[in-house]
C-alpha positions as a Python dict, from the first residue, in 0.01 Angstrom:
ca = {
    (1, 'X'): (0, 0, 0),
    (2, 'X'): (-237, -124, -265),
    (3, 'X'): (-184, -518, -309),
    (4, 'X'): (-163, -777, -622),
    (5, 'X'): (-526, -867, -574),
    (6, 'X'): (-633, -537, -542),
    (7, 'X'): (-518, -418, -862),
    (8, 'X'): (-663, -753, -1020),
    (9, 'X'): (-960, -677, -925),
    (10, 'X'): (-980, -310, -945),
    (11, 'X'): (-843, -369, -1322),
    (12, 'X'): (-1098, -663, -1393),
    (13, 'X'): (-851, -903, -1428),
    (14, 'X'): (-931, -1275, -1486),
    (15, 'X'): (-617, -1438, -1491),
    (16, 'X'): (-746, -1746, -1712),
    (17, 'X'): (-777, -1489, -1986),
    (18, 'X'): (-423, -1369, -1913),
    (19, 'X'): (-224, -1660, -1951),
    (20, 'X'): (0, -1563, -2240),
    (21, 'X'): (345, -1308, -2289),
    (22, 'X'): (175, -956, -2267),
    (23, 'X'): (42, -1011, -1914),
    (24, 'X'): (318, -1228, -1875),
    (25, 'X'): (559, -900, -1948),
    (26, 'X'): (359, -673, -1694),
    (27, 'X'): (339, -880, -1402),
    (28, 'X'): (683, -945, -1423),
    (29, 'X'): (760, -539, -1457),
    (30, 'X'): (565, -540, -1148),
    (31, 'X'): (800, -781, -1000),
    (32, 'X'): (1138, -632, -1095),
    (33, 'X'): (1041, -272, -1116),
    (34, 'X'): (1377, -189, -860),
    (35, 'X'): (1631, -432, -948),
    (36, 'X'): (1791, -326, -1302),
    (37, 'X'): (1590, -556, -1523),
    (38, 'X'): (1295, -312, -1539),
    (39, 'X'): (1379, -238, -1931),
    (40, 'X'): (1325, -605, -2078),
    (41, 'X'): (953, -555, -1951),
    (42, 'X'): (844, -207, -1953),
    (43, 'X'): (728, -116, -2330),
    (44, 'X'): (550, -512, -2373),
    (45, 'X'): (400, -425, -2007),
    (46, 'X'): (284, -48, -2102),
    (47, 'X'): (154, -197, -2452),
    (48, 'X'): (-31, -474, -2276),
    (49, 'X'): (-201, -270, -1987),
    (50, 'X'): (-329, -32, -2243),
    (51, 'X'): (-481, -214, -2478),
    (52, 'X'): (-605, -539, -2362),
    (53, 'X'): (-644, -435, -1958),
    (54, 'X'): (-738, -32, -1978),
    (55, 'X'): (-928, -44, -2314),
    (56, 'X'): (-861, 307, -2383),
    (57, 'X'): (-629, 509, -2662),
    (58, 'X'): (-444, 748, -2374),
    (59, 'X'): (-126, 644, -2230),
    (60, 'X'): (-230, 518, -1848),
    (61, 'X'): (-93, 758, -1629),
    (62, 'X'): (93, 527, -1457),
    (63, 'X'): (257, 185, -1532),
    (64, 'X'): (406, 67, -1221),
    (65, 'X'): (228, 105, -868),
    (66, 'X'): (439, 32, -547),
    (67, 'X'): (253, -316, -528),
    (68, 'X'): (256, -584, -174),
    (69, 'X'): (222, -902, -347),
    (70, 'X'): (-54, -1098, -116),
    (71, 'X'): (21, -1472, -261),
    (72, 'X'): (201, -1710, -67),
    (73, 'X'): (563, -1683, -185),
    (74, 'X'): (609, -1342, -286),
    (75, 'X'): (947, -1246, -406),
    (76, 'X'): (1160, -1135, -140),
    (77, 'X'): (1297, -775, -30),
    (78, 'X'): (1713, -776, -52),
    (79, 'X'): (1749, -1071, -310),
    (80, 'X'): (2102, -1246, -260),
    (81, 'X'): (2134, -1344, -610),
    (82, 'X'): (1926, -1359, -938),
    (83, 'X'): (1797, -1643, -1120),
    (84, 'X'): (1580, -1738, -1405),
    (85, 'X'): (1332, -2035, -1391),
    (86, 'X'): (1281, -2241, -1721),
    (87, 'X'): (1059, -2509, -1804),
    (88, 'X'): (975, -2410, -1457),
    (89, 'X'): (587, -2675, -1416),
    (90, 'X'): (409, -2484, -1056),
    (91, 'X'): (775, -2348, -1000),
    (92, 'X'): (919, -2610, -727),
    (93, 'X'): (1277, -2526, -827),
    (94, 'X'): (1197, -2164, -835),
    (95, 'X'): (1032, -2196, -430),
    (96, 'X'): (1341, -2372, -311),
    (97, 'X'): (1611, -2121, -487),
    (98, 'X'): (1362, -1871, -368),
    (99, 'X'): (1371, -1982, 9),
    (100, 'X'): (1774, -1929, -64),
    (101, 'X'): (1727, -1602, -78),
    (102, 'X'): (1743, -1561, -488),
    (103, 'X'): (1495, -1348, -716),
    (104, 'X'): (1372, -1468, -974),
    (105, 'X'): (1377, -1175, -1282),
    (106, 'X'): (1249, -1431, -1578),
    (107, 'X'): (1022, -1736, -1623),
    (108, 'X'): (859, -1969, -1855),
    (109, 'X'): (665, -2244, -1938),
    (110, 'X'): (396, -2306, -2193),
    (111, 'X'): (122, -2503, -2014),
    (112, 'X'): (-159, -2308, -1921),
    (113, 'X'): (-296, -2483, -1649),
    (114, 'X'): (78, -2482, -1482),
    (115, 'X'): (96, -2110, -1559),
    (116, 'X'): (-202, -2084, -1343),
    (117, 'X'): (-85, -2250, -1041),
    (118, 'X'): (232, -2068, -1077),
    (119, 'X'): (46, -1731, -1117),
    (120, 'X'): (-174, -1831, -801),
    (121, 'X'): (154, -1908, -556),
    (122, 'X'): (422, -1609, -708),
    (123, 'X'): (201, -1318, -854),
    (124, 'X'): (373, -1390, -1182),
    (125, 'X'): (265, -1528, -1515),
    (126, 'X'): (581, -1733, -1676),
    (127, 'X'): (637, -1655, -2031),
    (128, 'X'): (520, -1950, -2282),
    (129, 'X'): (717, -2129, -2562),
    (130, 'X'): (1102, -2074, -2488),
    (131, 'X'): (1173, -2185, -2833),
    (132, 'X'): (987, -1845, -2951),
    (133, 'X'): (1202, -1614, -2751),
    (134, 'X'): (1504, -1496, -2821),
    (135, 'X'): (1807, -1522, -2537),
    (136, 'X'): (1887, -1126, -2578),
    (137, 'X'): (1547, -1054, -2428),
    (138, 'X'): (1599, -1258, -2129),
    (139, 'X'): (1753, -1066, -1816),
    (140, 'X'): (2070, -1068, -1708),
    (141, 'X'): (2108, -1321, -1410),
    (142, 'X'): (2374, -1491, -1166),
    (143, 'X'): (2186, -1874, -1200),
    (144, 'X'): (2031, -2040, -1466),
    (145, 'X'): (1766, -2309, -1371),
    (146, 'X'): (1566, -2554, -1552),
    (147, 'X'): (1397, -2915, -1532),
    (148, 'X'): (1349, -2932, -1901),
    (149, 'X'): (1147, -3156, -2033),
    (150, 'X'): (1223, -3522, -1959),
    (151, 'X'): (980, -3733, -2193),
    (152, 'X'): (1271, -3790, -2455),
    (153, 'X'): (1520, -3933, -2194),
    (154, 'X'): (1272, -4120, -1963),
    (155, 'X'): (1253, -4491, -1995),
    (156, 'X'): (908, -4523, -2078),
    (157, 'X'): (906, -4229, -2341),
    (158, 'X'): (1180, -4418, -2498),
    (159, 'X'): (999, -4756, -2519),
    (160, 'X'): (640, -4584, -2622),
    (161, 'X'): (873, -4377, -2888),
    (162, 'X'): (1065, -4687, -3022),
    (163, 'X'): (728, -4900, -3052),
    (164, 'X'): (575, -4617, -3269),
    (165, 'X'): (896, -4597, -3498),
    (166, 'X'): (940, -4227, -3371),
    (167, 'X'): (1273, -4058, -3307),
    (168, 'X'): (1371, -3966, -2926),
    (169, 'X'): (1639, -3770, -2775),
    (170, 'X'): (1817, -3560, -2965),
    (171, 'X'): (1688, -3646, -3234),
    (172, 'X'): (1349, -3619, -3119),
    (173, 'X'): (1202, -3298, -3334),
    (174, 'X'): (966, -3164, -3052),
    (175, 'X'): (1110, -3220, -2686),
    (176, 'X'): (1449, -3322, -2775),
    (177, 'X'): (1634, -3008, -2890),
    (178, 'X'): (1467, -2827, -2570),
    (179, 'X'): (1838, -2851, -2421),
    (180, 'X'): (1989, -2677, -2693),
    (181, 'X'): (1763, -2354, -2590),
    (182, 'X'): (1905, -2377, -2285),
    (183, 'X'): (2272, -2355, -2426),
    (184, 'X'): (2178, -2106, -2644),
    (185, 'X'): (2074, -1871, -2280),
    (186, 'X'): (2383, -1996, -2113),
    (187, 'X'): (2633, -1886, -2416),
    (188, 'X'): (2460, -1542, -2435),
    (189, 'X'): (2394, -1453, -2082),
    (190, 'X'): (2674, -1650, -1929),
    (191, 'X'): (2534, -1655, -1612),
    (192, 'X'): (2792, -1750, -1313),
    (193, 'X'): (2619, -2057, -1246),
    (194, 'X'): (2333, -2302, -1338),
    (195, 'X'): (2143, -2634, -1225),
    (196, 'X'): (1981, -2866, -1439),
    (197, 'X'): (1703, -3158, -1357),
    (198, 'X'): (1623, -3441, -1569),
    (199, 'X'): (1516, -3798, -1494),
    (200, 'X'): (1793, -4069, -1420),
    (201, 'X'): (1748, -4216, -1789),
    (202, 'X'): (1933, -3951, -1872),
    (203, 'X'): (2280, -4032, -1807),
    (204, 'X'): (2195, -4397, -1999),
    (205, 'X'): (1985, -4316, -2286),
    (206, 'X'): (2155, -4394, -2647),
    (207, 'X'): (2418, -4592, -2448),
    (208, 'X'): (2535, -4253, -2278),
    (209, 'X'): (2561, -4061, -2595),
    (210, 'X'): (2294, -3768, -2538),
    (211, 'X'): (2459, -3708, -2181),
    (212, 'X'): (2768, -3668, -2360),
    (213, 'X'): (2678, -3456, -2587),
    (214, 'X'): (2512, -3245, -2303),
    (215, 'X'): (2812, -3233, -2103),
    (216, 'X'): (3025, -3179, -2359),
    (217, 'X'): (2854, -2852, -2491),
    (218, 'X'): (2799, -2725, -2118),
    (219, 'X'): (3216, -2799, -2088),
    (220, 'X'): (3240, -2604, -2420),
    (221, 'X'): (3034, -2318, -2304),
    (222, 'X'): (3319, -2268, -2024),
    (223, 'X'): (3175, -2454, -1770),
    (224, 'X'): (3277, -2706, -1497),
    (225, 'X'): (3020, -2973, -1458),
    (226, 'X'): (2920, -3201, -1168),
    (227, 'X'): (2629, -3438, -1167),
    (228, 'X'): (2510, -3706, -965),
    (229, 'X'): (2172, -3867, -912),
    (230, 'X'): (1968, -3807, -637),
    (231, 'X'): (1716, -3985, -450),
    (232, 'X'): (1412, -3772, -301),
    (233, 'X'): (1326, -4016, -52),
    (234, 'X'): (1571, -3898, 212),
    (235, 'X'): (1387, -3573, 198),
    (236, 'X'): (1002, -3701, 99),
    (237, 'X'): (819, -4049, 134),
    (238, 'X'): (870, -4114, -236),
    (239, 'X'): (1116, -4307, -417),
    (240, 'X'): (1247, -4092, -657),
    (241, 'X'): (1596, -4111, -847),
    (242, 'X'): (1685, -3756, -1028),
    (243, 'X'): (2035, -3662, -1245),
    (244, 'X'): (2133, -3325, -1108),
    (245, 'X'): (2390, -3114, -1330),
    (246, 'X'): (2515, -2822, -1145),
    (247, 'X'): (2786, -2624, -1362),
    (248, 'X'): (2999, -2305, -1272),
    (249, 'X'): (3150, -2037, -1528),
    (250, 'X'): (3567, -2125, -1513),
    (251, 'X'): (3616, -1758, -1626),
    (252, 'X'): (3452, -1635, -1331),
    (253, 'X'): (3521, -1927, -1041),
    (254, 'X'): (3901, -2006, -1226),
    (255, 'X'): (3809, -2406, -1096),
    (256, 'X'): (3843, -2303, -746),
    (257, 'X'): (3475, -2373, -628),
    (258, 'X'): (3445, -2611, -398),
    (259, 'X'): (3081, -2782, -490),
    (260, 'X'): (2961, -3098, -340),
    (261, 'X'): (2610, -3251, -379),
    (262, 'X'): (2472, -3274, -48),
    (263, 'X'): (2497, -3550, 163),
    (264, 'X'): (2125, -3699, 212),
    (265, 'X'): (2003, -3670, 614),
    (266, 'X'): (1868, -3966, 733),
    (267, 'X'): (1558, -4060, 545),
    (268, 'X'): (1283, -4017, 840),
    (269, 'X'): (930, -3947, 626),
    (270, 'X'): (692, -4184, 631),
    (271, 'X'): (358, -4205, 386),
    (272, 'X'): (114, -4185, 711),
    (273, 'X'): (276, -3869, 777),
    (274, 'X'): (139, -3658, 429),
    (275, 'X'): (-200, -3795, 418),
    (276, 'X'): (-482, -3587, 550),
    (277, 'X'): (-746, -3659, 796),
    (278, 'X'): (-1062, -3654, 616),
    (279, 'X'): (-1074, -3724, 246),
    (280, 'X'): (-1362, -3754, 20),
    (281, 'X'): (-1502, -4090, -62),
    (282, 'X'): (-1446, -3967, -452),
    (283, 'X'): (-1079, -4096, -384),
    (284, 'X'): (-1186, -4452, -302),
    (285, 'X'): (-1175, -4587, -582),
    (286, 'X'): (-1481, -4778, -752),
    (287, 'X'): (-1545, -5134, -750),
    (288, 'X'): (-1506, -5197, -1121),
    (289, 'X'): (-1173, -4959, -1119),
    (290, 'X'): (-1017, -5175, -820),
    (291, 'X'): (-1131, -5498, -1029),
    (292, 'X'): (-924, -5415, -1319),
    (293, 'X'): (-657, -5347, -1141),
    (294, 'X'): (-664, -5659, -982),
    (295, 'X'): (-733, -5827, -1220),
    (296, 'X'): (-380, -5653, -1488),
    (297, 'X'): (-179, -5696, -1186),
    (298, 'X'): (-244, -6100, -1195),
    (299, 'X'): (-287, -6126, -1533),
    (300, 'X'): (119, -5975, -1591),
    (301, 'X'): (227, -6145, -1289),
    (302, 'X'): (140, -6482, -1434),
    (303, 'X'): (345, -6389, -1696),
    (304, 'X'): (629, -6368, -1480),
    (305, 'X'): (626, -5947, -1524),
    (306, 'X'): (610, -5717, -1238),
    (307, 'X'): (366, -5444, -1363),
    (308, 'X'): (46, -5408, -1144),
    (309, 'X'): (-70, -5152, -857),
    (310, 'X'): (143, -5038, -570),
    (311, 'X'): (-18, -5092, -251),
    (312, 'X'): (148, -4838, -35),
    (313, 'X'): (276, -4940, 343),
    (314, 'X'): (206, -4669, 571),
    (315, 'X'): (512, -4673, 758),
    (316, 'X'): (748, -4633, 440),
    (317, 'X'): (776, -4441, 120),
    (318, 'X'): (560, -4453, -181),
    (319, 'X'): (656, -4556, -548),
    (320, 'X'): (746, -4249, -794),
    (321, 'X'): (467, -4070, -878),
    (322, 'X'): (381, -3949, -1244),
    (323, 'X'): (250, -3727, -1445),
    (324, 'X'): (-30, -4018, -1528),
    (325, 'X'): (-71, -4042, -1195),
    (326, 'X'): (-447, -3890, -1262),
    (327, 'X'): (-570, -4209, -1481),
    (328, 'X'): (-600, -4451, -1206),
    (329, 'X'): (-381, -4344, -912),
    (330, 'X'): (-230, -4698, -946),
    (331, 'X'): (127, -4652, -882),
    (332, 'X'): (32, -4507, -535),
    (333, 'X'): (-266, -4620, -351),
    (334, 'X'): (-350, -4605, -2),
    (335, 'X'): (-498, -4892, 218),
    (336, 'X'): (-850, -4836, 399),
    (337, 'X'): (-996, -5106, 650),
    (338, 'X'): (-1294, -5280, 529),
    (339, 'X'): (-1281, -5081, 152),
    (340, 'X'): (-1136, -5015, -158),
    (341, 'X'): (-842, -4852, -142),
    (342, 'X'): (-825, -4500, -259),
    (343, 'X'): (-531, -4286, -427),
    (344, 'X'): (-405, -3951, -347),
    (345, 'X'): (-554, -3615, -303),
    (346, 'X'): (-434, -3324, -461),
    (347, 'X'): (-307, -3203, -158),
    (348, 'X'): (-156, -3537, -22),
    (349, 'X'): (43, -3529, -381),
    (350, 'X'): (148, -3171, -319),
    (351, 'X'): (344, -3298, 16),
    (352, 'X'): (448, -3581, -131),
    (353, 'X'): (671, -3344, -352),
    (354, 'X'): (748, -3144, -35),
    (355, 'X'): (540, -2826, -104),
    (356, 'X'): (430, -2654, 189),
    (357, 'X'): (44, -2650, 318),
    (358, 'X'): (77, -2284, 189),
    (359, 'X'): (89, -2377, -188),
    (360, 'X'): (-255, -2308, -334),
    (361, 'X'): (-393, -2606, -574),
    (362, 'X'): (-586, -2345, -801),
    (363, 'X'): (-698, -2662, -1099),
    (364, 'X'): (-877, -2940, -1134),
    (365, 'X'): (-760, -3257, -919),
    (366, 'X'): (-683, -3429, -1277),
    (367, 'X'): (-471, -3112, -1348),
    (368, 'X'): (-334, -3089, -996),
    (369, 'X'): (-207, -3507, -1041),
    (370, 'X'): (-12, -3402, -1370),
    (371, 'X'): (126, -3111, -1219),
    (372, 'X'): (251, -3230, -938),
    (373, 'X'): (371, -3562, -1078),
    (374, 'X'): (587, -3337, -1302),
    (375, 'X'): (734, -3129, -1020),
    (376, 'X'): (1025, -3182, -821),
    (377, 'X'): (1127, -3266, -441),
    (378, 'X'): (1146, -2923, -300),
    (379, 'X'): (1381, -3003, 7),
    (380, 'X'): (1630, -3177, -205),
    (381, 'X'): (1655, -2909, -473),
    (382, 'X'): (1666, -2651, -167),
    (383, 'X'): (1932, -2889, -76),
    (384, 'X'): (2125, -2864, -339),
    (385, 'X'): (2099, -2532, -419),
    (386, 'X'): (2240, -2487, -50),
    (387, 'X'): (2575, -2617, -237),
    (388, 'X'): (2545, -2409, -512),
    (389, 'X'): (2470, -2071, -335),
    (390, 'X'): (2722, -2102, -115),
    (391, 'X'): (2996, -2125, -381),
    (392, 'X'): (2812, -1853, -549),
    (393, 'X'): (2809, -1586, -254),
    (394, 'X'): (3215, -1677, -237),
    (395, 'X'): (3174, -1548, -588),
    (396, 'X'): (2995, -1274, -547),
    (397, 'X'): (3247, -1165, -251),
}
């Protein structure tokens, strides 16, 4: 059977000059060529092969070829359920619903780099702005997932925001309104059931008013809600505090499901346990680099504040790490006898967020720090989704 990277190279394909909706349409025809969603794909697909990939004015004689998809999470044979991954970063909530046993039949997120990485891992380019497609050309699908974008909830994109004079939240004109495209998915496709992933600043921002109007037009939408927040160091070594919604369609489960958020294991991961054996000296960092940071961390201390570094102990769990994490590496750096410390590679950041060794890190390391300091705990989404599928298989009788 001819494979993914076969056909990309027998077709010439560079996928850096396919990051965008028309390759994103035929490599997800490739994808769902068996499983009734075929027809949201298959003219965009046939379009796209023939005149940006074939270069020629005949109709190729054939669209889909019986493909093995040689990447390292490849979509899976007898698919449990369906789902659909939004705002979906390198796709961590789409490899832990994945692992569940759930195909995913429609993605997207705009970032190019982050379309590469996810490209790299699934054999599928995610469609781009979700503002710019419309809900009736998204698949029909039993779970709707999404860590949409959390800059207008978090605590420092509130602060930066109110110190410019700019609007946030809701009424943010950009990021803000991203929910509502999610609302608009869930009251046309009404899928059976969906998670959501935000930061904890969520459930506080505007005194509680944006998560009330969330919840409120999920509970309007016909859905029963549950939320909690969630705490990825009983899974990782990394402090991090996440709201998880979780909702289920009343019309479908009548408010008999019986949903519980997990209940964390024993937190056992330590720091010394993620970090690799030989690393680069490019991750010490330099002299005047360390100085500075010194030097900010006294400087606010004096001042009775607590910003500075975060020397990490190797025996516990690391500080959140961010999408900034690529500037200095300061919120996370690791201790080396008789130098400077040095922060994170790539791949050290990658388990940090619980992806496996398999996950290919296709970008730069300055990419690979955002990307993975916008992901998600794997384990603990896996976790919950546990929950979620379980009611959802009950469901699906």
């Amino acid at each position: 059977m001819t494979t993914y990277s076969n056909i990309k190279d027998e077709l010439k394909i560079n996928v850096d000059k396919h990051l965008n909706d028309g390759f994103a349409y035929l490599t997800h025809y490739w994808q769902n060529h068996h499983n009734g969603v075929s027809q949201y794909f298959k003219l965009s697909a046939k379009e796209y092969l023939q005149e940006e990939i074939l270069y020629v004015a005949e109709e190729p004689e054939q669209l889909y070829i019986p493909l093995k998809f040689d990447v390292p999470f490849p979509p899976i044979d007898k698919p449990l359920f369906k789902f659909i991954d939004l705002f979906a970063g390198i796709g961590g909530i789409r490899l832990a619903y994945q692992n569940l046993g759930g195909k995913c039949v429609f993605t997207s997120e705009w970032n190019n780099f982050a379309k590469k990485t996810y490209e790299a891992n699934f054999g599928e380019v995610p469609f781009g702005d979700i503002t710019k497609i419309s809900e009736n050309a998204i698949p029909d699908h039993d779970v709707l997932l999404a860590g949409f974008p959390c800059q207008p909830f978090s605590i420092a994109g509130v602060s930066k925001k109110n110190a410019l004079g700019r609007k946030h939240g809701f009424l943010d004109e950009t990021q803000g309104t991203l929910f509502f495209d999610i609302s608009r998915i869930l009251d046309c496709k009404k899928p059976k059931a969906f998670m959501l992933e935000n930061v904890k600043n969520l459930i506080s921002h505007d005194k509680g008013n944006t998560f009330k109007v969330i919840r409120n037009t999920l509970t309007e939408l016909g859905y029963s809600i549950y939320y909690q927040v969630l705490n990825g160091k009983y899974y990782v070594p990394q402090h991090r505090e996440r709201i998880i919604v979780v909702g289920f369609k009343n019309d479908i489960f009548q408010h008999k499901e019986n949903f519980q958020f997990p209940k964390p294991p024993e937190p056992t991961a330590k720091i010394k346990d993620i970090l690799e054996e030989k690393v680069a000296a490019k991750y010490t960092l330099t002299d005047k680099l360390w100085s500075y940071l010194q030097n900010y961390a006294a400087k606010h201390k004096a001042q009775g504040n607590g910003f500075g570094f975060g020397m990490t102990d190797l025996n516990g769990i690391s500080r959140t790490i961010s999408a900034r994490y690529y500037k200095d590496g300061s919120e996370i750096l690791i201790p080396q006898d008789g130098i400077n410390p040095r922060r994170l590679t790539p791949r050290e950041c990658a388990r940090l967020q619980g992806f496996p060794d398999e996950f290919l890190i296709p970008v730069s390391d300055n990419q690979a720090y955002r990307q993975f300091g916008n992901s998600v705990p794997v384990p603990l989404i896996q976790d919950v989704g546990k929950q979620l599928v379980k009611e959802l298989l009950k469901a699906n009788g």
